[in-house]
TIMI-2910 file (N, C-alpha, C, CB; in pm, 1 decimal, decimal comma, always signed):
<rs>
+----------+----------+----------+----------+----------+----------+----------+----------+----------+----------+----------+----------+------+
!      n_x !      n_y !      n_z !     ca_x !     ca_y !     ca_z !      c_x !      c_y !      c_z !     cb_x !     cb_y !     cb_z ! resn !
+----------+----------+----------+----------+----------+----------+----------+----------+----------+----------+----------+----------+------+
!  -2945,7 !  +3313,9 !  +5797,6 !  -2881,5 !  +3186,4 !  +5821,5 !  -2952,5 !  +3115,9 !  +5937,7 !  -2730,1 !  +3205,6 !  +5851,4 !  Unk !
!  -2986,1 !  +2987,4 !  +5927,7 !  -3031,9 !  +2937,5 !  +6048,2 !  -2961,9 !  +2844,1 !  +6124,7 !  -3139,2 !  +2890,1 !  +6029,9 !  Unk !
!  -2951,3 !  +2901,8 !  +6237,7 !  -2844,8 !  +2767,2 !  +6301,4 !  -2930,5 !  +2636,4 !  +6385,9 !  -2720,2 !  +2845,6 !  +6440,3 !  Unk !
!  -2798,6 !  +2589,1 !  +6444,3 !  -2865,5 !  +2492,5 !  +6488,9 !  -2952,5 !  +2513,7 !  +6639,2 !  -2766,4 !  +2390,0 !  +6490,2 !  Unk !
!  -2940,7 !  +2612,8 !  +6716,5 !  -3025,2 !  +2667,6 !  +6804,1 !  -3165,0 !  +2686,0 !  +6739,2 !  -2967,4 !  +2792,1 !  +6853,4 !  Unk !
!  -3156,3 !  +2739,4 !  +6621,0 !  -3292,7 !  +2762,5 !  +6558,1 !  -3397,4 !  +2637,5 !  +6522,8 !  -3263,0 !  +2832,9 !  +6428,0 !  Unk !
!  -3290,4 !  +2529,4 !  +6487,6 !  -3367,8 !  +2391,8 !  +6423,5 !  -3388,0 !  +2380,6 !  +6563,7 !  -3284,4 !  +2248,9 !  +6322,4 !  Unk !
!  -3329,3 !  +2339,2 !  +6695,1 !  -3389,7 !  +2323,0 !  +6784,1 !  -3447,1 !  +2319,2 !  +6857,5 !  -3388,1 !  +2319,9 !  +6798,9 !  Unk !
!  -3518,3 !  +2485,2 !  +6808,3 !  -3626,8 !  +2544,5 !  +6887,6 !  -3732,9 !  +2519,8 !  +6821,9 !  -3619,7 !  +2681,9 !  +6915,8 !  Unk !
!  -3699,8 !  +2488,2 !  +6635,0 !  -3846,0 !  +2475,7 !  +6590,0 !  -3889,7 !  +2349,0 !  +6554,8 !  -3874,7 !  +2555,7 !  +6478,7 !  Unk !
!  -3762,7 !  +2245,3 !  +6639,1 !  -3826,8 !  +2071,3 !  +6629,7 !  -3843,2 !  +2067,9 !  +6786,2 !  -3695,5 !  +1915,0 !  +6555,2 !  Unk !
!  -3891,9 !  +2147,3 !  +6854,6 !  -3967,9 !  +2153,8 !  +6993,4 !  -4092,9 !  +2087,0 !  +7028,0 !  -3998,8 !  +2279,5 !  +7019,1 !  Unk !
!  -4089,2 !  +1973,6 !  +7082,1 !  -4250,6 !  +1917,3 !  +7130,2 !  -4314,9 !  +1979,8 !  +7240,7 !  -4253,7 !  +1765,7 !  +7177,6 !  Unk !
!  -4223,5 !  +2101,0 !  +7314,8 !  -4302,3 !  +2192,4 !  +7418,4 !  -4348,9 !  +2305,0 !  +7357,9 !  -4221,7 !  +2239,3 !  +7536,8 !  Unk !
!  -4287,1 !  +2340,7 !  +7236,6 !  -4412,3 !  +2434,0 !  +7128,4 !  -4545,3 !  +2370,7 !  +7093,1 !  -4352,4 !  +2463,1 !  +6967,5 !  Unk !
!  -4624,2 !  +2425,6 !  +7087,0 !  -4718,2 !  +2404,6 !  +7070,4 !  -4762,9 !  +2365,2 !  +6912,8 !  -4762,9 !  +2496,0 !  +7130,0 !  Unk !
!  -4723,5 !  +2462,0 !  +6842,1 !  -4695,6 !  +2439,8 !  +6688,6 !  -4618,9 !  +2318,5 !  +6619,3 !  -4621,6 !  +2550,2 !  +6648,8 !  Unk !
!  -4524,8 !  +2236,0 !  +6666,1 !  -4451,6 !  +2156,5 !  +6674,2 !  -4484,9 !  +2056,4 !  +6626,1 !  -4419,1 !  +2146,5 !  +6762,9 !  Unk !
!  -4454,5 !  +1995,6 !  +6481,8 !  -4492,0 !  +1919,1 !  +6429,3 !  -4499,8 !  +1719,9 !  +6486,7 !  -4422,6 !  +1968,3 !  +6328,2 !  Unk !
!  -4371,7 !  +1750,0 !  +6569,4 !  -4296,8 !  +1615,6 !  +6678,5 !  -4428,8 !  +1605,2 !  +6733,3 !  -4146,5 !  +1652,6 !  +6818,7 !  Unk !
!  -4485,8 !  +1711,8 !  +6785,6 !  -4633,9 !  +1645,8 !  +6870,3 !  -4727,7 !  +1554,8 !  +6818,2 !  -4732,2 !  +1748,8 !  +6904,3 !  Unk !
!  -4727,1 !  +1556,0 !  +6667,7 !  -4812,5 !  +1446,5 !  +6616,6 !  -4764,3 !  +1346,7 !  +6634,3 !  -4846,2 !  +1443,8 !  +6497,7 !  Unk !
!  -4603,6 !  +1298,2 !  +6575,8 !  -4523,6 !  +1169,0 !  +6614,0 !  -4553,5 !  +1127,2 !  +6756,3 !  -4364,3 !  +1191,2 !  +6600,8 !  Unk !
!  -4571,7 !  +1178,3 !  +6862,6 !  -4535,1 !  +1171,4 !  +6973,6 !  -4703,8 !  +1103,9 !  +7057,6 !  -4463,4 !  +1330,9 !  +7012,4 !  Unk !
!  -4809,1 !  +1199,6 !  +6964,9 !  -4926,3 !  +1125,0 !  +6978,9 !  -4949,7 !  +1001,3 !  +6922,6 !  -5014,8 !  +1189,9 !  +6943,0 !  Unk !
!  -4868,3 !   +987,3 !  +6825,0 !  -4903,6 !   +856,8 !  +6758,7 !  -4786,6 !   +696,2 !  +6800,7 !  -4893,0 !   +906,1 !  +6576,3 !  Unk !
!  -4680,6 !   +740,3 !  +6858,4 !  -4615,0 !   +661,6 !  +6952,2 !  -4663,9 !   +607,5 !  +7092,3 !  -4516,8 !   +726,5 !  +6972,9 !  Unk !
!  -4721,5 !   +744,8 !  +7130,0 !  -4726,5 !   +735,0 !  +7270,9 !  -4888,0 !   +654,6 !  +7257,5 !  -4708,7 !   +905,8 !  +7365,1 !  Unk !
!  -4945,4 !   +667,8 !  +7202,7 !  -5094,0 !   +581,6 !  +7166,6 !  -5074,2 !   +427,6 !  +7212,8 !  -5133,6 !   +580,1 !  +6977,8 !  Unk !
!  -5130,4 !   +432,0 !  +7304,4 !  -5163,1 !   +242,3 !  +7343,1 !  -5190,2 !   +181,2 !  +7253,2 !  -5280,0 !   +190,7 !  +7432,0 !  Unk !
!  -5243,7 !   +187,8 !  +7169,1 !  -5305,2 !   +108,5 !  +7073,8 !  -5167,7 !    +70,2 !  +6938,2 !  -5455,8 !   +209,2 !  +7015,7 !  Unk !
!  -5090,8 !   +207,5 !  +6948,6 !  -4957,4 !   +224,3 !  +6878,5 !  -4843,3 !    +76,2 !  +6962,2 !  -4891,0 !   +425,7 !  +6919,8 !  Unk !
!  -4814,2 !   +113,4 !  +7062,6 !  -4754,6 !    +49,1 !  +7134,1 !  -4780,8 !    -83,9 !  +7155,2 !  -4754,2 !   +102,6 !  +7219,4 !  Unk !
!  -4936,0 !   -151,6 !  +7157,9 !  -4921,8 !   -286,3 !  +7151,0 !  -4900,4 !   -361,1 !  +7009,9 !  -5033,1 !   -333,1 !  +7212,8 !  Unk !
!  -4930,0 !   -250,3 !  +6928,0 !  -4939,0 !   -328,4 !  +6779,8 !  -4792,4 !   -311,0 !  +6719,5 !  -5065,9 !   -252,4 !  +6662,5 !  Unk !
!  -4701,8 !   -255,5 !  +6756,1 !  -4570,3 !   -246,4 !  +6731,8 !  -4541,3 !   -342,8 !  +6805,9 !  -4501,6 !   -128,3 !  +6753,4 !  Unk !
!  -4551,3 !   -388,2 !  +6946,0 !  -4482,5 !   -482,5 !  +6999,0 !  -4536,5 !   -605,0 !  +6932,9 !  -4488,2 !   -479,6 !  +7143,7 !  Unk !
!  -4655,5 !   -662,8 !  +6881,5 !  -4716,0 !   -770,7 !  +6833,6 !  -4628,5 !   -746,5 !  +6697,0 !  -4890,4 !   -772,3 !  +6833,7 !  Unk !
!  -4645,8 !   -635,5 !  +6653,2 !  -4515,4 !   -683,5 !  +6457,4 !  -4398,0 !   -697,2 !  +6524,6 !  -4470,4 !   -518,5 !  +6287,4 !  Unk !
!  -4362,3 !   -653,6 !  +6620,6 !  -4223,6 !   -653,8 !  +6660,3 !  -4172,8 !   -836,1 !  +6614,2 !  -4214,6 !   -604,3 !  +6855,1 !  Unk !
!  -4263,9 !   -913,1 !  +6659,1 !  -4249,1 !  -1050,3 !  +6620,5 !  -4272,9 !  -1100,9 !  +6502,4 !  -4311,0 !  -1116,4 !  +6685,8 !  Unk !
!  -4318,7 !  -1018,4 !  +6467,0 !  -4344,1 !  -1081,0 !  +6279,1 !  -4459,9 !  -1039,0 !  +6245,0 !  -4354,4 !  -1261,0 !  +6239,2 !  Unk !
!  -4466,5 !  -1069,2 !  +6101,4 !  -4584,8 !   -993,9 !  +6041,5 !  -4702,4 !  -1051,9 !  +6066,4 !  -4579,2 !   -978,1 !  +5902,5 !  Unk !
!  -4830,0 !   -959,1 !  +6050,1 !  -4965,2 !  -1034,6 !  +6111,9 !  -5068,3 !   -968,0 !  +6027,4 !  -4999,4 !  -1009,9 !  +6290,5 !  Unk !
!  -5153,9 !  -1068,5 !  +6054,9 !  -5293,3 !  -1031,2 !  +5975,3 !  -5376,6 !   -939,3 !  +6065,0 !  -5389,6 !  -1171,2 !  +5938,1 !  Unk !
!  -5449,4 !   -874,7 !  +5997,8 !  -5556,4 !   -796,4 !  +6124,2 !  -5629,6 !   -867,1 !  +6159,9 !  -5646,0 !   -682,1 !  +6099,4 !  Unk !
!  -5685,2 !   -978,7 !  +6128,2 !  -5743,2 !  -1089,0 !  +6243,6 !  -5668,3 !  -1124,7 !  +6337,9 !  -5780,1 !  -1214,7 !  +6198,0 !  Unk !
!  -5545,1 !  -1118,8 !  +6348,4 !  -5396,0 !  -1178,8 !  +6405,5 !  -5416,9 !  -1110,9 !  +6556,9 !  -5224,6 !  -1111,2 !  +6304,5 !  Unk !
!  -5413,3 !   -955,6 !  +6482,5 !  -5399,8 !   -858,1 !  +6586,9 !  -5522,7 !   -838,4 !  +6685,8 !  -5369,9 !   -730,8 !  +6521,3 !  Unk !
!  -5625,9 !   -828,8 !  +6607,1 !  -5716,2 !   -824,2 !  +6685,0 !  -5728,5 !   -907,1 !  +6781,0 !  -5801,1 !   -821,8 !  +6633,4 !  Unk !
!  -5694,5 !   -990,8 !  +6790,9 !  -5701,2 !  -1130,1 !  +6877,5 !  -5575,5 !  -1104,8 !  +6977,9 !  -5678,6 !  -1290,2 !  +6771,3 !  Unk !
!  -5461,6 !  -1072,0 !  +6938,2 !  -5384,5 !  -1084,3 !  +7014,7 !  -5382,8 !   -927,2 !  +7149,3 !  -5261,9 !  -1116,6 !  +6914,7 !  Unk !
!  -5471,7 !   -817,4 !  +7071,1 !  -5484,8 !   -688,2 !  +7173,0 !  -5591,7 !   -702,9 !  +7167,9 !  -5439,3 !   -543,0 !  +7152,0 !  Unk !
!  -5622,6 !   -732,3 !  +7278,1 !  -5769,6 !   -779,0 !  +7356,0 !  -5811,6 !   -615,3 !  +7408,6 !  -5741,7 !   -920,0 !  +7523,4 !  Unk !
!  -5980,7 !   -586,6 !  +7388,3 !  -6028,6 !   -483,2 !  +7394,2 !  -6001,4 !   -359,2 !  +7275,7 !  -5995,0 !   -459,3 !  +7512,6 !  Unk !
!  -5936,8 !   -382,4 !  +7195,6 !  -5927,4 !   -285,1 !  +7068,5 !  -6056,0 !   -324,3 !  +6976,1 !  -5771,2 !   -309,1 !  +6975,6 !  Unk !
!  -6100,5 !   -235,6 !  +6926,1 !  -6242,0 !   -261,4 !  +6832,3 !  -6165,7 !   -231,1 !  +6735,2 !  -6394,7 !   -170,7 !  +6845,1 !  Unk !
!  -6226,8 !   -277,3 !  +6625,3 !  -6213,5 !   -281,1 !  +6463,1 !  -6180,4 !   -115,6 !  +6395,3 !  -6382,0 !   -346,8 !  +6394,0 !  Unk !
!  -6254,0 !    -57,0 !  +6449,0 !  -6261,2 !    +96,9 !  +6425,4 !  -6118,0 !   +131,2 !  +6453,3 !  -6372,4 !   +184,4 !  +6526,8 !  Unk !
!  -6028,0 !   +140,9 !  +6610,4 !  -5932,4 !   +157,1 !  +6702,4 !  -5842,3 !    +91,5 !  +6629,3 !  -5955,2 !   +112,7 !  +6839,3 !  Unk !
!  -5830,3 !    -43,7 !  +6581,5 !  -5719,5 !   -115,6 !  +6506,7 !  -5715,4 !    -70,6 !  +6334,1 !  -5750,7 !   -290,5 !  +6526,7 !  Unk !
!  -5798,8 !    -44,2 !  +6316,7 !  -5750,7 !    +22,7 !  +6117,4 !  -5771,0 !   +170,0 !  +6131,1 !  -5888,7 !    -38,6 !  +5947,6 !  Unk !
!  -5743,0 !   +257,5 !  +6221,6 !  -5767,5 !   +318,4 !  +6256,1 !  -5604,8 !   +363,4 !  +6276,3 !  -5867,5 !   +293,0 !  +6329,0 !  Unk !
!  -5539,1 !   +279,2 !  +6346,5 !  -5393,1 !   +273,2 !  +6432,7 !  -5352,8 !   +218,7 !  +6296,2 !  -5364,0 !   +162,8 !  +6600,3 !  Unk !
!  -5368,5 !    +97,7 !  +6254,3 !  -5304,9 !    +83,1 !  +6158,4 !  -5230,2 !   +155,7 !  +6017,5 !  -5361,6 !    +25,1 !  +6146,9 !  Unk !
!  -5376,1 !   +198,7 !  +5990,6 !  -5311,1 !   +315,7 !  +5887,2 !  -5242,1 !   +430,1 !  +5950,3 !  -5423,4 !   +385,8 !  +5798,1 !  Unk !
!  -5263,8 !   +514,4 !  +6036,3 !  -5198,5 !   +610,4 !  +6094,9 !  -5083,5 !   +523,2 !  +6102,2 !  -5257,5 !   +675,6 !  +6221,7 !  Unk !
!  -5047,2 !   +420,2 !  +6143,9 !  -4872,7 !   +393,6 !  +6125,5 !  -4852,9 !   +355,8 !  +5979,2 !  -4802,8 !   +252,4 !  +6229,6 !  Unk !
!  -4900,2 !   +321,7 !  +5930,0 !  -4881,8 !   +330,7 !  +5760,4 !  -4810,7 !   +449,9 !  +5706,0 !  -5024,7 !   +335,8 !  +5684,4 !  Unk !
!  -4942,6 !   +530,0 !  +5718,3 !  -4895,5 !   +650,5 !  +5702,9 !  -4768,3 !   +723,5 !  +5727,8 !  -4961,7 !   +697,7 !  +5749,9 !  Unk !
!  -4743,3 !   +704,5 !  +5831,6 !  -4644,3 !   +767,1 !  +5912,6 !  -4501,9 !   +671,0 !  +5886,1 !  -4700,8 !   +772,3 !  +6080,2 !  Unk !
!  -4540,4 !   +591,1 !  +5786,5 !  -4388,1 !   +517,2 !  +5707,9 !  -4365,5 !   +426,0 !  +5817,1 !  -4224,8 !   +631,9 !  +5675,5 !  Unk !
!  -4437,7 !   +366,6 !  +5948,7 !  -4437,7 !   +255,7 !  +6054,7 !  -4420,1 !   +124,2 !  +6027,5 !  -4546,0 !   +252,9 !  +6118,1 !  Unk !
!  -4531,3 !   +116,8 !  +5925,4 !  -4620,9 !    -12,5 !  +5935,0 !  -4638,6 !    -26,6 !  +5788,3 !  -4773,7 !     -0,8 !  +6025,7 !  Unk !
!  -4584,8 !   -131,8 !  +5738,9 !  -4605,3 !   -201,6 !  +5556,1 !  -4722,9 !   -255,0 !  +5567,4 !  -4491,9 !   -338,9 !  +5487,4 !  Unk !
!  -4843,8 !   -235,2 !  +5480,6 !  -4915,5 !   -302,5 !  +5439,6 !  -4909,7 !   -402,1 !  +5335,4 !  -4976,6 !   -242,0 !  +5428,8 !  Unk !
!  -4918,5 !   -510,1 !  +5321,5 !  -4903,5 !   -612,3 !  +5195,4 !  -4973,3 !   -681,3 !  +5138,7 !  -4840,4 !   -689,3 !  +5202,1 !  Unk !
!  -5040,7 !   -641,4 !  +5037,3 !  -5172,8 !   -730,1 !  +4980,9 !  -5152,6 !   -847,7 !  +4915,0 !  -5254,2 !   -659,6 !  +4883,6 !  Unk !
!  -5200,5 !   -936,6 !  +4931,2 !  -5183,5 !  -1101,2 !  +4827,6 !  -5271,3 !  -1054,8 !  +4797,3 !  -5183,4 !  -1275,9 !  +4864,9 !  Unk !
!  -5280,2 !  -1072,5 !  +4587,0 !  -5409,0 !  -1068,7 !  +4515,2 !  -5436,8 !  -1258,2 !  +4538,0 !  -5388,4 !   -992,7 !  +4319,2 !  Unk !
!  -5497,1 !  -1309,4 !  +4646,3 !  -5527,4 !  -1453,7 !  +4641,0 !  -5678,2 !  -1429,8 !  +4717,6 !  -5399,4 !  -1566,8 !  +4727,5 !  Unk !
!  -5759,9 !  -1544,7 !  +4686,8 !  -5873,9 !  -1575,9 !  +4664,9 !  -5911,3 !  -1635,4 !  +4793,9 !  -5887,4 !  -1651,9 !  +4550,0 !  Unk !
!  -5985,3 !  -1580,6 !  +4928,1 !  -5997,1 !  -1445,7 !  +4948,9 !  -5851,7 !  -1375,9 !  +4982,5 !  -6100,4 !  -1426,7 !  +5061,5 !  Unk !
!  -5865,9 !  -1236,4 !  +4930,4 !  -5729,3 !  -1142,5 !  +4928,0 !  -5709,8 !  -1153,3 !  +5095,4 !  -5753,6 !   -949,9 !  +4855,4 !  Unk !
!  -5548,6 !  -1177,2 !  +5075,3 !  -5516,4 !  -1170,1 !  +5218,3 !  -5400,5 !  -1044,1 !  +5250,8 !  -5457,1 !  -1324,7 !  +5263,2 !  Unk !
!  -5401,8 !  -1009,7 !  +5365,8 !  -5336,7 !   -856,2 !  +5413,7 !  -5260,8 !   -892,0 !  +5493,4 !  -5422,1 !   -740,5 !  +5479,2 !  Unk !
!  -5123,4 !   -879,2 !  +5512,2 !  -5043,3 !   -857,3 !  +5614,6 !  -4969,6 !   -740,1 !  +5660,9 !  -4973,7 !   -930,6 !  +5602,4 !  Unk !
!  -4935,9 !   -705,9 !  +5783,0 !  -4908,6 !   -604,9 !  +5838,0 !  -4743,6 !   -627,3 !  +5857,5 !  -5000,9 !   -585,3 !  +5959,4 !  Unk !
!  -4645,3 !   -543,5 !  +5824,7 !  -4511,4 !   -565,4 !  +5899,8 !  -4459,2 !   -429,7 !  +5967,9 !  -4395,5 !   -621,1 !  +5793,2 !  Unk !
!  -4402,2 !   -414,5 !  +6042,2 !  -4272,7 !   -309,5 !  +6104,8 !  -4199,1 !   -247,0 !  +6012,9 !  -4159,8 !   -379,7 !  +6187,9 !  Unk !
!  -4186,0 !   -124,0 !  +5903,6 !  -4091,4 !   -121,3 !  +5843,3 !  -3944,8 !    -76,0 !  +5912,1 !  -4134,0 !    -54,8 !  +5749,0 !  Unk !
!  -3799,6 !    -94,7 !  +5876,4 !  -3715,0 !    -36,0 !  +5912,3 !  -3742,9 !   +100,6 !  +6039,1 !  -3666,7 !     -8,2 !  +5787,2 !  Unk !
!  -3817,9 !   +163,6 !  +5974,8 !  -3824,9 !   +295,9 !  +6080,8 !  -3891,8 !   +258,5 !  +6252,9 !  -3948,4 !   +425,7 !  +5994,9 !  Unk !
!  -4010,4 !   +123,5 !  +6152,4 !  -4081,7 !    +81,8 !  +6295,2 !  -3987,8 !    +19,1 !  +6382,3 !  -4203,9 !    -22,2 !  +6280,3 !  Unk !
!  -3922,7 !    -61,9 !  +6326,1 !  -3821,7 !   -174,3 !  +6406,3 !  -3804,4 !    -43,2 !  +6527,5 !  -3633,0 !   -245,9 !  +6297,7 !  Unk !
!  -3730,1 !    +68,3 !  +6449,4 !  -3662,5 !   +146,1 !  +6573,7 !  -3744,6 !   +178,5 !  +6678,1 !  -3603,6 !   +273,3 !  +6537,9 !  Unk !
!  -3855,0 !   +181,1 !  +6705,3 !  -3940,5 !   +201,7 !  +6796,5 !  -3973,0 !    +39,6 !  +6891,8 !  -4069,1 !   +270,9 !  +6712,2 !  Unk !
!  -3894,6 !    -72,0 !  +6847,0 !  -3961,3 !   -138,0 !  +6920,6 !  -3883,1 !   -154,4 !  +7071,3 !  -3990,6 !   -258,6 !  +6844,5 !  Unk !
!  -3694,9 !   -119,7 !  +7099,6 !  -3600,6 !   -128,3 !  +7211,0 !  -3698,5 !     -4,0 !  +7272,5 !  -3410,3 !   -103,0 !  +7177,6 !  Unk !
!  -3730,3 !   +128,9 !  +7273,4 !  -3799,0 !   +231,6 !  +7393,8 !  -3937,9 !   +147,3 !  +7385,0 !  -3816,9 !   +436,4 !  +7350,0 !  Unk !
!  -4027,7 !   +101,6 !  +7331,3 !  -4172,0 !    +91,5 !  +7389,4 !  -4125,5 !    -75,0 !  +7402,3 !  -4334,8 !   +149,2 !  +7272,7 !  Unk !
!  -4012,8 !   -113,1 !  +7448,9 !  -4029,0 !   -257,1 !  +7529,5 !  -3993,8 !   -239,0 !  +7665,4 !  -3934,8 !   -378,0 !  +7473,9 !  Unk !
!  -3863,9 !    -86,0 !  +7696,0 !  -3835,1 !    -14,4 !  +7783,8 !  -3992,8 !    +44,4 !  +7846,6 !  -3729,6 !    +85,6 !  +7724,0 !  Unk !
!  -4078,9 !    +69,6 !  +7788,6 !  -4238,5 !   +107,3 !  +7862,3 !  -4300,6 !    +15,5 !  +7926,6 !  -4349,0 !   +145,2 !  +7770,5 !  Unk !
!  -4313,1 !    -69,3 !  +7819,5 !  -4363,6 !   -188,8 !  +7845,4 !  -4281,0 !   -257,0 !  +7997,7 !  -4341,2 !   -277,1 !  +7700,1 !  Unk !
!  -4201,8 !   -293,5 !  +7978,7 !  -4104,6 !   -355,6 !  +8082,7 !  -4129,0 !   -256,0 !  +8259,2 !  -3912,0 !   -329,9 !  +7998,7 !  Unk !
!  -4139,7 !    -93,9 !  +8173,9 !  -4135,4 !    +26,5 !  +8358,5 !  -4255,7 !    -41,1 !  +8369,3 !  -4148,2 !   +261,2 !  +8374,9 !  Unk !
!  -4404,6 !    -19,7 !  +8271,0 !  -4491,6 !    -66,7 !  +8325,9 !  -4533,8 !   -161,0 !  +8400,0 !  -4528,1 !    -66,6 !  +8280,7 !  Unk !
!  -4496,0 !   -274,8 !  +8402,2 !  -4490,6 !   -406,8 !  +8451,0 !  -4428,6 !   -380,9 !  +8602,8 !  -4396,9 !   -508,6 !  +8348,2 !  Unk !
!  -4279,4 !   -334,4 !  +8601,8 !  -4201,3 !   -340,6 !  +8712,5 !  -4278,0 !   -212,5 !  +8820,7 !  -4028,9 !   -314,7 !  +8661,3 !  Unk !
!  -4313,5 !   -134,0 !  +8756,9 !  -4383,4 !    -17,4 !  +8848,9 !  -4542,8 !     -5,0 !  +8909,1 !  -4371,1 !   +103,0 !  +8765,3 !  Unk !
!  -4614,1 !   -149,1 !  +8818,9 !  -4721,2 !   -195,5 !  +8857,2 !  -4797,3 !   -135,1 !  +9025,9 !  -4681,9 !   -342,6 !  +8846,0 !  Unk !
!  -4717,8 !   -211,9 !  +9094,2 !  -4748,3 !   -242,6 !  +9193,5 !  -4728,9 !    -95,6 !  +9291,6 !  -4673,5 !   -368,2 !  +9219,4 !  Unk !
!  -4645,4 !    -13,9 !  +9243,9 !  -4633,6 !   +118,2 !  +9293,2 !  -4729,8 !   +243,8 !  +9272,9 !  -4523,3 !   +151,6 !  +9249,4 !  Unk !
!  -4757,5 !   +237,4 !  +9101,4 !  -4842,2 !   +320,6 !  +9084,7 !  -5010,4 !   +247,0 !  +9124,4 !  -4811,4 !   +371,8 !  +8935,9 !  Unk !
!  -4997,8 !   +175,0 !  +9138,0 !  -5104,8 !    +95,6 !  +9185,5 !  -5160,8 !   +136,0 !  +9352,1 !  -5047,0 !    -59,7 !  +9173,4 !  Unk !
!  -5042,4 !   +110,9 !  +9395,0 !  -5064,4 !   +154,3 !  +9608,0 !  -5048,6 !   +324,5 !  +9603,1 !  -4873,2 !    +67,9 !  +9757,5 !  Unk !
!  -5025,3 !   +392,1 !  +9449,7 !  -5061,6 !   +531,8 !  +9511,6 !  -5149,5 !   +606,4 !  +9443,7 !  -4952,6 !   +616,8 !  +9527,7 !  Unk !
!  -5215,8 !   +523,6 !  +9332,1 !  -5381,7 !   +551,5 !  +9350,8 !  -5444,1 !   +526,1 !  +9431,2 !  -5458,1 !   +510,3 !  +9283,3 !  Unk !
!  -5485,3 !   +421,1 !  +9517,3 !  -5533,6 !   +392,3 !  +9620,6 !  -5542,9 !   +462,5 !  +9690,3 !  -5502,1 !   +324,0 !  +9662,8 !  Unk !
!  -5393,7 !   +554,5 !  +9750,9 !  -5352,2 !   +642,7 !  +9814,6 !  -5448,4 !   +741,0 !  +9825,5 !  -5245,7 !   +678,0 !  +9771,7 !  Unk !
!  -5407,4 !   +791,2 !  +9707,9 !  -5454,7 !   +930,2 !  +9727,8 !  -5652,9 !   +898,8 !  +9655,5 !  -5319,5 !  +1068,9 !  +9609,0 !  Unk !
!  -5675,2 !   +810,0 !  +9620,9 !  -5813,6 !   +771,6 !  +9610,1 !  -5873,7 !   +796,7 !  +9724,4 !  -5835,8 !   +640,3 !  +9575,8 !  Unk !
!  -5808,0 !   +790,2 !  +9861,9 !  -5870,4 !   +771,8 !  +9946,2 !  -5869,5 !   +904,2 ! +10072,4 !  -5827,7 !   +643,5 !  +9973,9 !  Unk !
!  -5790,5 !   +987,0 !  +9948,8 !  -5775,3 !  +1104,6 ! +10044,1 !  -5903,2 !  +1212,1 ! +10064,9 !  -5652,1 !  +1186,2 !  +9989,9 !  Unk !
+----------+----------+----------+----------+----------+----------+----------+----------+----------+----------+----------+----------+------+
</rs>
């Protein structure tokens, strides 16, 4: 019989084996995080995106993209129109990720200036 101590030990992201560690790489991914917050607003083209996350290369963005595809994130949507056009959306599952990585987004910003004066810090030790 397996209880629920057991499911909890074997949906562990401090195991090593732990399947959550892939989710967790693929959330915690910068590249994850700005492109969820950019669908967070609506759907976009990968020209869209690229433009709007400055410093991501082409490789880094279909790259992220499909890995959230994959991972049931991110709808891909093809128009058969002349030239074929692609849009990207948030599915249901993504939406849920966008209230914690606006909570990141938001520490980051507000903690700027802290983690900032203690690199310096200790840069200089």
């Amino acid at each position: 019989m397996v209880t629920t101590s057991d499911v909890a030990y074997a949906a562990s992201p401090y195991r090593a084996d732990c399947p959550t560690r892939r989710i967790l790489d693929r959330i915690g991914d910068r590249w994850t995080v700005l492109v969820v917050g950019i669908l967070g607003e609506g759907d976009a083209r990968f020209s869209q995106l690229r433009r709007r996350v400055e410093g991501v290369s082409q490789k880094m963005l279909t790259q992220t993209l499909r890995g959230l595809e994959r991972d049931g994130l991110v709808r891909r949507t093809v128009y058969p129109e002349v030239p074929v056009r692609v849009e990207y959306a948030l599915t249901d599952s993504g939406r849920t990720l966008l209230e914690p990585l606006r909570a990141l987004r938001e520490w980051s910003i507000e903690h700027l200036g802290d983690v900032s004066a203690s690199q310096e810090a200790y840069d200089r030790m």
